[in-house]
N, CA, C and O atoms as CSV, one atom per row, in Angstrom:
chain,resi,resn,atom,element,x,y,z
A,1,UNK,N,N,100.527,110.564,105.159
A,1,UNK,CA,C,101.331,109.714,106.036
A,1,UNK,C,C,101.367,108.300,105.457
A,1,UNK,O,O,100.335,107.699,105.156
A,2,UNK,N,N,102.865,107.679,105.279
A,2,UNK,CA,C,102.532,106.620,104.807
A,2,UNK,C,C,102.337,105.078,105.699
A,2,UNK,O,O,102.711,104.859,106.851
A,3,UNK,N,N,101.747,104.282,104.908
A,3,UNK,CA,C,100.914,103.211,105.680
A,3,UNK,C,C,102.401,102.185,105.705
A,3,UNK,O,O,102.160,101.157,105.073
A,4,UNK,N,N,103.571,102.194,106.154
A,4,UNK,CA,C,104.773,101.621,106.308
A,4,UNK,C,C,105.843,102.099,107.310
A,4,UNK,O,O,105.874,103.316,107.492
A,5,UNK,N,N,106.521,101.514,107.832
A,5,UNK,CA,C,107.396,102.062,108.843
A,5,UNK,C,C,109.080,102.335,107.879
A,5,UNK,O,O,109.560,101.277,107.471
A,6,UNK,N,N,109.755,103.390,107.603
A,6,UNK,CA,C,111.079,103.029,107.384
A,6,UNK,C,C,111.964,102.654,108.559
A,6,UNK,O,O,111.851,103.311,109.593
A,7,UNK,N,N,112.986,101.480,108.478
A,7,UNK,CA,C,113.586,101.182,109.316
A,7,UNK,C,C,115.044,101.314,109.089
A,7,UNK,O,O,115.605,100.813,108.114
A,8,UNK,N,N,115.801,102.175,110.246
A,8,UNK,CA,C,117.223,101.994,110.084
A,8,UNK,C,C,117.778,101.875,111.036
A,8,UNK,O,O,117.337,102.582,111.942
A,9,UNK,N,N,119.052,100.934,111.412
A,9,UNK,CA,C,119.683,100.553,112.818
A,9,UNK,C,C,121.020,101.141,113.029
A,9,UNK,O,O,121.846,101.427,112.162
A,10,UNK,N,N,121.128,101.303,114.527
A,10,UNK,CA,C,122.588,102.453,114.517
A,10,UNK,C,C,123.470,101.297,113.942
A,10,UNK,O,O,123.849,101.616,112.815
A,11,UNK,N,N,123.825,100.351,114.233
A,11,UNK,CA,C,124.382,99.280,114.370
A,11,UNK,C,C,124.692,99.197,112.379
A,11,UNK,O,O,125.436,98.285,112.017
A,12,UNK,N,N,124.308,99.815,111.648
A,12,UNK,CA,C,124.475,99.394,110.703
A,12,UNK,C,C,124.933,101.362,109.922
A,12,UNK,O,O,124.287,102.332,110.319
A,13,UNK,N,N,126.166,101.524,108.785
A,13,UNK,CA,C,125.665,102.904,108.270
A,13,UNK,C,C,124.460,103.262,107.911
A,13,UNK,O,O,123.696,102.416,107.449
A,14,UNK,N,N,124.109,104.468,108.047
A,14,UNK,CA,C,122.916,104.918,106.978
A,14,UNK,C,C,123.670,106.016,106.072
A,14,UNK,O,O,124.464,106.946,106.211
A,15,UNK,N,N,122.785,105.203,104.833
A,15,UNK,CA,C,122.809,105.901,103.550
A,15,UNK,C,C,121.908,107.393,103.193
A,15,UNK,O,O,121.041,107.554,104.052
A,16,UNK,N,N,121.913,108.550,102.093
A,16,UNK,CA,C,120.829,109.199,102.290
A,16,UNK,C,C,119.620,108.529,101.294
A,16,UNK,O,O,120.257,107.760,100.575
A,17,UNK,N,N,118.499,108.464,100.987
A,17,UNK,CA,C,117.585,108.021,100.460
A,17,UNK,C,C,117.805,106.062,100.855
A,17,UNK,O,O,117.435,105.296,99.966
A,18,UNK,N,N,118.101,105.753,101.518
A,18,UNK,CA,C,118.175,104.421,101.853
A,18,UNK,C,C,118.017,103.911,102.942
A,18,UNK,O,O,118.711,104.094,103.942
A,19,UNK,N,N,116.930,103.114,102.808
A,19,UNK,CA,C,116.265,102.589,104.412
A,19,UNK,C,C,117.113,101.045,104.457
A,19,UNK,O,O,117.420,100.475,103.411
A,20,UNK,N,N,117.332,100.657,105.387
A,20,UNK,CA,C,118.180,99.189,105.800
A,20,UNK,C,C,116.418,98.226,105.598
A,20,UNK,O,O,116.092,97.160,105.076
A,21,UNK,N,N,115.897,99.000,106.117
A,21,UNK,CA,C,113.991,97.838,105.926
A,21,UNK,C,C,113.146,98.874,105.662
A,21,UNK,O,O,113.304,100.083,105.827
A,22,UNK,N,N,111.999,98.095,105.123
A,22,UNK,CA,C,110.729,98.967,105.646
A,22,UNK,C,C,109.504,97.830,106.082
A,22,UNK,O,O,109.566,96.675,105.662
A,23,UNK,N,N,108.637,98.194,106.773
A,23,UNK,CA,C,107.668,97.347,107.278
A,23,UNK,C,C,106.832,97.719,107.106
A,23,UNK,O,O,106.659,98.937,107.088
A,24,UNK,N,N,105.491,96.480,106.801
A,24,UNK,CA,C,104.357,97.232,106.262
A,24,UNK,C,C,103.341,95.896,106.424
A,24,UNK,O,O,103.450,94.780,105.915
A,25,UNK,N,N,102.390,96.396,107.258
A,25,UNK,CA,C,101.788,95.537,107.913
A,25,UNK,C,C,102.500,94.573,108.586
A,25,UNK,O,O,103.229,94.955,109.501
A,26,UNK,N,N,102.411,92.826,108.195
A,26,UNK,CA,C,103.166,91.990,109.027
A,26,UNK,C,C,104.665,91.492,108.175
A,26,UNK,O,O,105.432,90.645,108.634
A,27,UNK,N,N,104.790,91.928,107.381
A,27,UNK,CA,C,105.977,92.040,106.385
A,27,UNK,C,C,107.050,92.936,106.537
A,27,UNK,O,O,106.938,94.161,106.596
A,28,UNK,N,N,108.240,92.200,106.607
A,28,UNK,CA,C,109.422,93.322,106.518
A,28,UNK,C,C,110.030,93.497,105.286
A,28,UNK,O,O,110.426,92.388,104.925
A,29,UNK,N,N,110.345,94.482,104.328
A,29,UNK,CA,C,111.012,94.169,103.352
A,29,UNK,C,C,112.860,94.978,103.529
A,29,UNK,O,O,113.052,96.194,103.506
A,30,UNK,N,N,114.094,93.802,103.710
A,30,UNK,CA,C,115.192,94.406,103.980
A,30,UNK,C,C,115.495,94.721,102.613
A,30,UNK,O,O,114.974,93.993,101.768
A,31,UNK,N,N,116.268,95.703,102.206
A,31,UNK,CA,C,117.066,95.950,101.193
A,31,UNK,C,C,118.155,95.324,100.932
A,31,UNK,O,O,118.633,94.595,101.801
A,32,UNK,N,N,118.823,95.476,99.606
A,32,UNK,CA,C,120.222,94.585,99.592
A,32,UNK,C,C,121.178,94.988,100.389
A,32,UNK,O,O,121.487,96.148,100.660
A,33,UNK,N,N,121.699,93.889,100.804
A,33,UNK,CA,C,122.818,93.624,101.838
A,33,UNK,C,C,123.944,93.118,100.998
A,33,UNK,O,O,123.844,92.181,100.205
A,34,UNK,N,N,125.322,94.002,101.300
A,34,UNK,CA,C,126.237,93.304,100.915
A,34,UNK,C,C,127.089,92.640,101.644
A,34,UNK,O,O,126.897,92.514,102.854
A,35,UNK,N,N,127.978,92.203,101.132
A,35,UNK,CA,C,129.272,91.593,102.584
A,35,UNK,C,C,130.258,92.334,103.128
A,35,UNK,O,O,131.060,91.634,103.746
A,36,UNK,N,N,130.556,93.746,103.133
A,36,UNK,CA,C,131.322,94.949,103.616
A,36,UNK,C,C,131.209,94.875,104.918
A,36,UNK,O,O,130.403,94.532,105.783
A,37,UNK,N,N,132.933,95.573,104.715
A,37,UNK,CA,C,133.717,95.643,106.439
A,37,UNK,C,C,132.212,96.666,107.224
A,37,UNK,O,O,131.341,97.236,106.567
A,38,UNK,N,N,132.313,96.626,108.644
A,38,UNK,CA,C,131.408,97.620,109.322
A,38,UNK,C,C,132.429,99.314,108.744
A,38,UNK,O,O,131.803,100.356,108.553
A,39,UNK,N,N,133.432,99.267,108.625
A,39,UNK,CA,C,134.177,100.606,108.411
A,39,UNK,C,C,133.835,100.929,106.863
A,39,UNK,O,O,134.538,101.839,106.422
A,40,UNK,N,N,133.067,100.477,106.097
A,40,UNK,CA,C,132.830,100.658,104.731
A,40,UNK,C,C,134.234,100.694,103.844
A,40,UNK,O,O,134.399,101.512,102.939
A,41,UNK,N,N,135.125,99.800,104.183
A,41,UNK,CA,C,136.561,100.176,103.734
A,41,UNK,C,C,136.475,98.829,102.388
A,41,UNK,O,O,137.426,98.745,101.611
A,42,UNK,N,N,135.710,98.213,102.298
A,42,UNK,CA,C,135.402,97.344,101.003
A,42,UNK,C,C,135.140,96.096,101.068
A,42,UNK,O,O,135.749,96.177,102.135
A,43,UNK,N,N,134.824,94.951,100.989
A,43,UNK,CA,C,134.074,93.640,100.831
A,43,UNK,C,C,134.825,92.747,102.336
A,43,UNK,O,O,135.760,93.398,102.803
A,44,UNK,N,N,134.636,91.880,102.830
A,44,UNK,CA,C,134.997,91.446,103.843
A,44,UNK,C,C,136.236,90.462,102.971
A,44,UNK,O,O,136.164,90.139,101.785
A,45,UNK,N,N,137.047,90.209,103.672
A,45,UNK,CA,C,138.481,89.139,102.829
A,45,UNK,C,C,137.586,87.717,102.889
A,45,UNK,O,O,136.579,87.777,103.594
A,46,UNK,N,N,137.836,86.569,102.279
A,46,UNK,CA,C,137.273,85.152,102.011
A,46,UNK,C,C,136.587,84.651,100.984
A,46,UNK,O,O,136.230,83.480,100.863
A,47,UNK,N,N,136.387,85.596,100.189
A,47,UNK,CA,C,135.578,85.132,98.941
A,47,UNK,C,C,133.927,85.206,99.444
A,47,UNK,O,O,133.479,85.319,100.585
A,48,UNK,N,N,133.259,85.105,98.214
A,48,UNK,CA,C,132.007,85.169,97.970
A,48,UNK,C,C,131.041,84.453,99.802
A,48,UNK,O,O,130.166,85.043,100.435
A,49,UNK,N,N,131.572,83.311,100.068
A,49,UNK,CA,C,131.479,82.490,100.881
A,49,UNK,C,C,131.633,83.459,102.460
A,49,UNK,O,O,130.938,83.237,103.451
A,50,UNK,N,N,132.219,84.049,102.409
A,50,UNK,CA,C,132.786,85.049,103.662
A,50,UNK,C,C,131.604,86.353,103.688
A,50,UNK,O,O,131.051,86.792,104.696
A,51,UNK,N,N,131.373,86.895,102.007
A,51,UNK,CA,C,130.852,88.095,101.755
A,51,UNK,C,C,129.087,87.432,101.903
A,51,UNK,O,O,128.620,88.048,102.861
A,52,UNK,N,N,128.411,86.831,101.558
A,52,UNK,CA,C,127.634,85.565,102.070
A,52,UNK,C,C,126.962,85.832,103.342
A,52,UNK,O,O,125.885,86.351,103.634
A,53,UNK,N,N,128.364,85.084,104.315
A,53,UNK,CA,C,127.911,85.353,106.209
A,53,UNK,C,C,127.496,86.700,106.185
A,53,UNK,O,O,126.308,86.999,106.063
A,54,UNK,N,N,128.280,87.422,106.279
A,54,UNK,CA,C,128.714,88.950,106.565
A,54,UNK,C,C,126.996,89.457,105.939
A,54,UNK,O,O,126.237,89.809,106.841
A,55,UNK,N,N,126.639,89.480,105.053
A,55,UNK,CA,C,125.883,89.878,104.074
A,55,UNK,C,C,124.425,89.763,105.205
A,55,UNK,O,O,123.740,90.758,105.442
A,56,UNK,N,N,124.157,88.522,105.756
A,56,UNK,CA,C,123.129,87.749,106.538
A,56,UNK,C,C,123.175,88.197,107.685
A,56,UNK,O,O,122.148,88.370,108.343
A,57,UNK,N,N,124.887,88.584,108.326
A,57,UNK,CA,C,124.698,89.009,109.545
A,57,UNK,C,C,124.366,90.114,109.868
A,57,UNK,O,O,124.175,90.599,110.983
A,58,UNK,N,N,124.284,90.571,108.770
A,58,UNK,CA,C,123.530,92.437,108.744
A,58,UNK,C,C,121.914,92.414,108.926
A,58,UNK,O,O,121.130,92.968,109.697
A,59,UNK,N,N,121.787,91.416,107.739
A,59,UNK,CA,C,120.268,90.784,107.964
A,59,UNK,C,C,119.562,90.586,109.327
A,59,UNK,O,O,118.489,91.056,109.704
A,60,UNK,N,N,120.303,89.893,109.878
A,60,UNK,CA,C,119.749,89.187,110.815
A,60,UNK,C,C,119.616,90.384,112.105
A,60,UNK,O,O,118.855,90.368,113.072
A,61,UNK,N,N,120.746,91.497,111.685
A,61,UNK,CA,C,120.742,92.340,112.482
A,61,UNK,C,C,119.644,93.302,112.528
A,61,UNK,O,O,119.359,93.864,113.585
A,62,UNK,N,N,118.945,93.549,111.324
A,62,UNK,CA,C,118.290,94.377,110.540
A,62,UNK,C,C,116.218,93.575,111.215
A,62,UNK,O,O,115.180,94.114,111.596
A,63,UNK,N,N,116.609,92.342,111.025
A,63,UNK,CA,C,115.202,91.785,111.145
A,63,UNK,C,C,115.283,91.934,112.732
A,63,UNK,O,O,114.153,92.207,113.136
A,64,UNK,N,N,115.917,91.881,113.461
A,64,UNK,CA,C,115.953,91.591,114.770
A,64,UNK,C,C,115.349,92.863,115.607
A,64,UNK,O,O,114.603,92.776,116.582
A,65,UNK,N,N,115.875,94.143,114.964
A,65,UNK,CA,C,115.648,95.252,114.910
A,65,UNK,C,C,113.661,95.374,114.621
A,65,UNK,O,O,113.087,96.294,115.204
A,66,UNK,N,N,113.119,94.753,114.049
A,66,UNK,CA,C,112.004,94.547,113.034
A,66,UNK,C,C,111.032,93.393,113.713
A,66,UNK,O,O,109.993,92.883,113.293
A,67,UNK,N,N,111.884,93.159,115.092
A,67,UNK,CA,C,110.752,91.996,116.141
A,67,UNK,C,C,110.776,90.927,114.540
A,67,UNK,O,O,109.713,90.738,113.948
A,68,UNK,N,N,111.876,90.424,114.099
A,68,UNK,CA,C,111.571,89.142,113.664
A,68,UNK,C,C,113.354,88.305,113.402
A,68,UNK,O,O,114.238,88.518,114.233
A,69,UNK,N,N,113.554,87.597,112.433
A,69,UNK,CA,C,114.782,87.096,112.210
A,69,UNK,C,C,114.590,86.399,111.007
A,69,UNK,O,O,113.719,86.391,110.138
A,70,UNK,N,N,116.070,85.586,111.281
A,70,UNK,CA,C,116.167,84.577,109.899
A,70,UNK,C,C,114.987,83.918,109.496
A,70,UNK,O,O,114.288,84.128,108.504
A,71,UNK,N,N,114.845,82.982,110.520
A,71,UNK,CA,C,113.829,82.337,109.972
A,71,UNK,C,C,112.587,83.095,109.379
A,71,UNK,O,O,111.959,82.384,108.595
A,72,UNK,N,N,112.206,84.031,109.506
A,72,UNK,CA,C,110.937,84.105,109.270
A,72,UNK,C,C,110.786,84.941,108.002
A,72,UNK,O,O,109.884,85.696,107.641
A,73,UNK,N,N,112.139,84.521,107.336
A,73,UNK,CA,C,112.311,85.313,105.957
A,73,UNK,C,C,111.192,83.724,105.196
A,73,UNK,O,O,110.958,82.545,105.462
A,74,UNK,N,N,110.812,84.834,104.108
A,74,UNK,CA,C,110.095,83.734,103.099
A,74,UNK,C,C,110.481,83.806,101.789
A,74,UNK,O,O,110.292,82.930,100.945
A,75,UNK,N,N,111.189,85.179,101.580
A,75,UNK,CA,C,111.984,85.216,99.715
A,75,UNK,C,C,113.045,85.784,99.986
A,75,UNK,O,O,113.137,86.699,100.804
A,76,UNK,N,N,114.432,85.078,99.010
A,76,UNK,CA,C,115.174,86.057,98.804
A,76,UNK,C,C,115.469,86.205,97.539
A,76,UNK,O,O,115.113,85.400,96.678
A,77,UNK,N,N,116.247,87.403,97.280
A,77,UNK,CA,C,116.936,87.595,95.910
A,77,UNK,C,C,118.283,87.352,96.078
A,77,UNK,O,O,118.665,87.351,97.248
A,78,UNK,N,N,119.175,87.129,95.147
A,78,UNK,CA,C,120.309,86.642,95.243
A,78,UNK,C,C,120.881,87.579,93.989
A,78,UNK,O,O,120.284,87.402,92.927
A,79,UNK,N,N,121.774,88.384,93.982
A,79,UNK,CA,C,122.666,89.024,92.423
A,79,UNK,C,C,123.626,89.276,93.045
A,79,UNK,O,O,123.993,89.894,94.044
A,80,UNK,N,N,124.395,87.960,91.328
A,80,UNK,CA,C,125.524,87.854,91.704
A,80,UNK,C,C,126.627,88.465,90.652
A,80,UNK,O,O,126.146,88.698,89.543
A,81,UNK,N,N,127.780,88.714,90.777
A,81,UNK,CA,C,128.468,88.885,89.447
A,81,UNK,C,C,129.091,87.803,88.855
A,81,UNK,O,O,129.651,87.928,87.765
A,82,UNK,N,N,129.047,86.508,89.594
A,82,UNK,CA,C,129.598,85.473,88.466
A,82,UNK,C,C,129.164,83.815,89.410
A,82,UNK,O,O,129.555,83.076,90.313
A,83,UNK,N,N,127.742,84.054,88.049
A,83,UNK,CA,C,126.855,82.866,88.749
A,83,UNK,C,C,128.084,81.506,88.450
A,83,UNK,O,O,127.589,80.494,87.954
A,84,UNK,N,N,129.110,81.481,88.640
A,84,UNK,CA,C,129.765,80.574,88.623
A,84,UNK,C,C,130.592,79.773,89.557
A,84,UNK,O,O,131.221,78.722,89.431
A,85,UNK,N,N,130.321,80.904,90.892
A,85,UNK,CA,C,130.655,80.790,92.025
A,85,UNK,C,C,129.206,80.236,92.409
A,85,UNK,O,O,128.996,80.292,93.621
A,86,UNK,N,N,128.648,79.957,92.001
A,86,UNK,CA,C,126.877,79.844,92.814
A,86,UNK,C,C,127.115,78.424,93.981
A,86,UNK,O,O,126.550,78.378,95.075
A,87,UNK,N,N,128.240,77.139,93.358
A,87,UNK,CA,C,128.203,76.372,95.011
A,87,UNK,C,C,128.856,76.778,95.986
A,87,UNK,O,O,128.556,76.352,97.101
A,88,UNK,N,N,129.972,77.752,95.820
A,88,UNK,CA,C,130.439,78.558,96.479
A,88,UNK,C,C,129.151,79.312,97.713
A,88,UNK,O,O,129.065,78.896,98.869
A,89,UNK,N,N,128.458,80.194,97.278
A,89,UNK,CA,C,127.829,80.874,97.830
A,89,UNK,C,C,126.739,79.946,98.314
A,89,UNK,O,O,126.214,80.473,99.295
A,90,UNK,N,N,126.336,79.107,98.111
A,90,UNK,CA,C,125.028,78.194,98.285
A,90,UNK,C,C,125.392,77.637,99.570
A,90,UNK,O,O,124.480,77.528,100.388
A,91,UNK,N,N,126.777,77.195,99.964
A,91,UNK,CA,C,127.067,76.349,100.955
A,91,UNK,C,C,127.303,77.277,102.061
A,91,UNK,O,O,127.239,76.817,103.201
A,92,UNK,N,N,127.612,78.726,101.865
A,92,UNK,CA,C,127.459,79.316,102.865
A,92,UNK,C,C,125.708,79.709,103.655
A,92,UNK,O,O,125.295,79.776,104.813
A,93,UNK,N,N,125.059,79.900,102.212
A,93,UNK,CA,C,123.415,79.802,101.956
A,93,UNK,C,C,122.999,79.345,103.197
A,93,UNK,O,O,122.684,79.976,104.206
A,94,UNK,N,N,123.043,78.173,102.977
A,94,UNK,CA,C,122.556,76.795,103.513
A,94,UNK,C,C,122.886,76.696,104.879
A,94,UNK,O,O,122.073,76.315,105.721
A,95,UNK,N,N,124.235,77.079,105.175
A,95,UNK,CA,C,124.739,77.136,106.494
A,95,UNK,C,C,124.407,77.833,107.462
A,95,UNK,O,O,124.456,77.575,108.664
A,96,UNK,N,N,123.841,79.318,106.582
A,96,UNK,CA,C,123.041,80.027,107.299
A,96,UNK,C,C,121.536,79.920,107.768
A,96,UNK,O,O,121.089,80.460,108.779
A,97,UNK,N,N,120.676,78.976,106.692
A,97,UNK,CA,C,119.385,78.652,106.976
A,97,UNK,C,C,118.987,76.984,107.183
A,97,UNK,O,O,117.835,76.558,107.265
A,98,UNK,N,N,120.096,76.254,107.239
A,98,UNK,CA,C,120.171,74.949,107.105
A,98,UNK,C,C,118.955,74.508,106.842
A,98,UNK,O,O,118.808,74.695,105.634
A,99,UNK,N,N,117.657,73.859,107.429
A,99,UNK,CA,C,116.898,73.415,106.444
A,99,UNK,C,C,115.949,73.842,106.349
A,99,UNK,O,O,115.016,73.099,106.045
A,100,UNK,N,N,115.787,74.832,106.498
A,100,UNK,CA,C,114.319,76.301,106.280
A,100,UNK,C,C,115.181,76.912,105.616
A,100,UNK,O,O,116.088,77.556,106.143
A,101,UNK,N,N,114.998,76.783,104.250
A,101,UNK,CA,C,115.201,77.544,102.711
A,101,UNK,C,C,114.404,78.136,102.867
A,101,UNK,O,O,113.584,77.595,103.608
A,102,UNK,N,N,114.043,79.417,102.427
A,102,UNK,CA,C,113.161,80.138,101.813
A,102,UNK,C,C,113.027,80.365,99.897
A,102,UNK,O,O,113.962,80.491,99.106
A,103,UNK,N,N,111.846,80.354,99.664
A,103,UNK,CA,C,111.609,80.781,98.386
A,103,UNK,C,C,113.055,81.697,97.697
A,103,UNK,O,O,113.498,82.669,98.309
A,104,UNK,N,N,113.569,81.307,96.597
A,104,UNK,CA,C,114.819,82.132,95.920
A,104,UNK,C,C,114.633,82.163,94.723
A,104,UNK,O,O,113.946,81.430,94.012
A,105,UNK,N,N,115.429,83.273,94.417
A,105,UNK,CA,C,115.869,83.853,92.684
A,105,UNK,C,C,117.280,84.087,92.939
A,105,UNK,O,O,117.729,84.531,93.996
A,106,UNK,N,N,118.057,83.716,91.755
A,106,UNK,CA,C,119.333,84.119,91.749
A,106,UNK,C,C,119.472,84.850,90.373
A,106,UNK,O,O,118.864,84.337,89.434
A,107,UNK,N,N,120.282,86.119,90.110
A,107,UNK,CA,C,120.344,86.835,88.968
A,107,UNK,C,C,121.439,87.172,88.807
A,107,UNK,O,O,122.023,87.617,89.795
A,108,UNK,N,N,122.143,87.105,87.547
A,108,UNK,CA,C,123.453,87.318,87.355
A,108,UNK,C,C,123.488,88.969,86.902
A,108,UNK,O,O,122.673,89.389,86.080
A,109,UNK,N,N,124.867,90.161,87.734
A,109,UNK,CA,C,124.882,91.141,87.054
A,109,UNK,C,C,126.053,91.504,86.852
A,109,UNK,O,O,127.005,90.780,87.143
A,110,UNK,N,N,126.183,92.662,86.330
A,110,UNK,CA,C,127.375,92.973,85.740
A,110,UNK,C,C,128.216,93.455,86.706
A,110,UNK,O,O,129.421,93.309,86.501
A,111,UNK,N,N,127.803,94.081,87.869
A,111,UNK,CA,C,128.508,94.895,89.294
A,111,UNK,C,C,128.007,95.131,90.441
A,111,UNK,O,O,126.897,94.647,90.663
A,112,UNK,N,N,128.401,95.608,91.068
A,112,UNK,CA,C,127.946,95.453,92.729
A,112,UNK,C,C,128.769,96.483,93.282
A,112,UNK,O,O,129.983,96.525,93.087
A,113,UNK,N,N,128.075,97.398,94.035
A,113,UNK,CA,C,128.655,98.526,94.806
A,113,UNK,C,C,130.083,97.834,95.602
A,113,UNK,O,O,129.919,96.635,95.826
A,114,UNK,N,N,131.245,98.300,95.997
A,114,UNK,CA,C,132.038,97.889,96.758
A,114,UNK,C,C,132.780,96.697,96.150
A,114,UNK,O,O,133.450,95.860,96.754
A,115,UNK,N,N,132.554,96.773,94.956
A,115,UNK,CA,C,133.257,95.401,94.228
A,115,UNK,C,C,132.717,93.921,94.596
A,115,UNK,O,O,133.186,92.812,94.339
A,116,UNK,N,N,131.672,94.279,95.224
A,116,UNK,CA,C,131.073,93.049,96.041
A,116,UNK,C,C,130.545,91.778,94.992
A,116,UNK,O,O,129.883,92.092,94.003
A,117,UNK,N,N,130.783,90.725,95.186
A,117,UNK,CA,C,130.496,89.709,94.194
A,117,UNK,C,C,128.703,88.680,94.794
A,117,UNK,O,O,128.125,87.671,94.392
A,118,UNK,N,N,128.479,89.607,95.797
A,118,UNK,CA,C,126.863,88.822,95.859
A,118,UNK,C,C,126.383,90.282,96.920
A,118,UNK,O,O,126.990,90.986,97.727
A,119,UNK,N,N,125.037,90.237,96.409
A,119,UNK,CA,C,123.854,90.928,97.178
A,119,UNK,C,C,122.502,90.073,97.518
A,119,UNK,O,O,122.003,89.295,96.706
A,120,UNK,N,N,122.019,90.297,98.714
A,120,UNK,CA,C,120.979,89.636,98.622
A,120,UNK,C,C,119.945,90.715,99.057
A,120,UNK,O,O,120.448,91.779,99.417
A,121,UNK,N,N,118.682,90.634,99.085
A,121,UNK,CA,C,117.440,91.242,99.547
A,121,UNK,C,C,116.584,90.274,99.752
A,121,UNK,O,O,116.476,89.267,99.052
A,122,UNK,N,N,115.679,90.659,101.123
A,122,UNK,CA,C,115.073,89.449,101.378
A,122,UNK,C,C,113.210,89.880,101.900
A,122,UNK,O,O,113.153,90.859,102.644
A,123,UNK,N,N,112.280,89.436,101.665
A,123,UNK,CA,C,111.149,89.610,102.373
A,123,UNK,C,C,110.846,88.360,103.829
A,123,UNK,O,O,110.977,87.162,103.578
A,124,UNK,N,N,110.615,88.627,104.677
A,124,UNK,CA,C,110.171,88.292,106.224
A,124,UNK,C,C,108.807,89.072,106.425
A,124,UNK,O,O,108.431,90.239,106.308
A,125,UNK,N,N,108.028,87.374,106.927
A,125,UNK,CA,C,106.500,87.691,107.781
A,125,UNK,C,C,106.647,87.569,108.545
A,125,UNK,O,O,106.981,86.404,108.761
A,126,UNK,N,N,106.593,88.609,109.983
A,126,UNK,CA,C,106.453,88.397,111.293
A,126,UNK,C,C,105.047,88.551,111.677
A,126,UNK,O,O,104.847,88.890,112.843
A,127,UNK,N,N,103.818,88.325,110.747
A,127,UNK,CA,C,102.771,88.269,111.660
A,127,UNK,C,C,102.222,89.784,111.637
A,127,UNK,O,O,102.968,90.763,111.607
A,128,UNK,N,N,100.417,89.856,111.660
A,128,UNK,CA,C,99.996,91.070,111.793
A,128,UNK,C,C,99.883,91.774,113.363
A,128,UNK,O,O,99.482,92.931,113.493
């Protein structure tokens, strides 16, 4: 039996082999989130900045689910396909955590499921 909870919310698709979180002890770890319609029909319209919100509001949906939230994220990852948009995406960032940043990495890649131009994954301590 393992010493972790997998977590998945109706509120969000499920994938097969893919948990939306898992929790383990006072730590949540969400998986990458992209910015896709709820109908999985492909990236939300607005640019990186739009795909961003969308991306967080899954998050937020996901931690909430997980007895915790935004704030109580402490890392994220950021991969993008064209770190060139990066103030683009930063100002949506920011908007979402205004001045509780958490610890970040940003990584540039070559693709993204759904044509999506940012993913994030994030770790949250809610406490033992």
């Amino acid at each position: 039996m393992p010493s972790w909870a997998r977590i998945n919310i109706p509120e969000l698709p499920e994938f097969p082999a893919f948990s939306h979180a898992a929790v383990a002890g006072g730590d949540v770890y969400v998986s990458g989130m992209l910015g896709i319609k709820p109908d999985l029909s492909g990236v939300v319209e607005g640019g990186i900045q739009a795909e961003t919100k969308q991306a967080f509001h899954y998050i937020d949906l996901i931690l909430r689910a997980c007895h915790s939230g935004l704030d109580d994220i402490v890392k994220v990852s950021v991969y993008m396909t064209d770190l060139g948009e990066w103030d683009a995406m930063n100002d949506a960032y920011v908007e979402v955590f205004r001045d509780h940043t958490p610890a970040r990495i940003a990584v540039g890649c070559s693709s993204l499921l759904f044509g999506a131009s940012v993913e994030f994954d994030c770790t949250a301590y809610r406490g033992s």
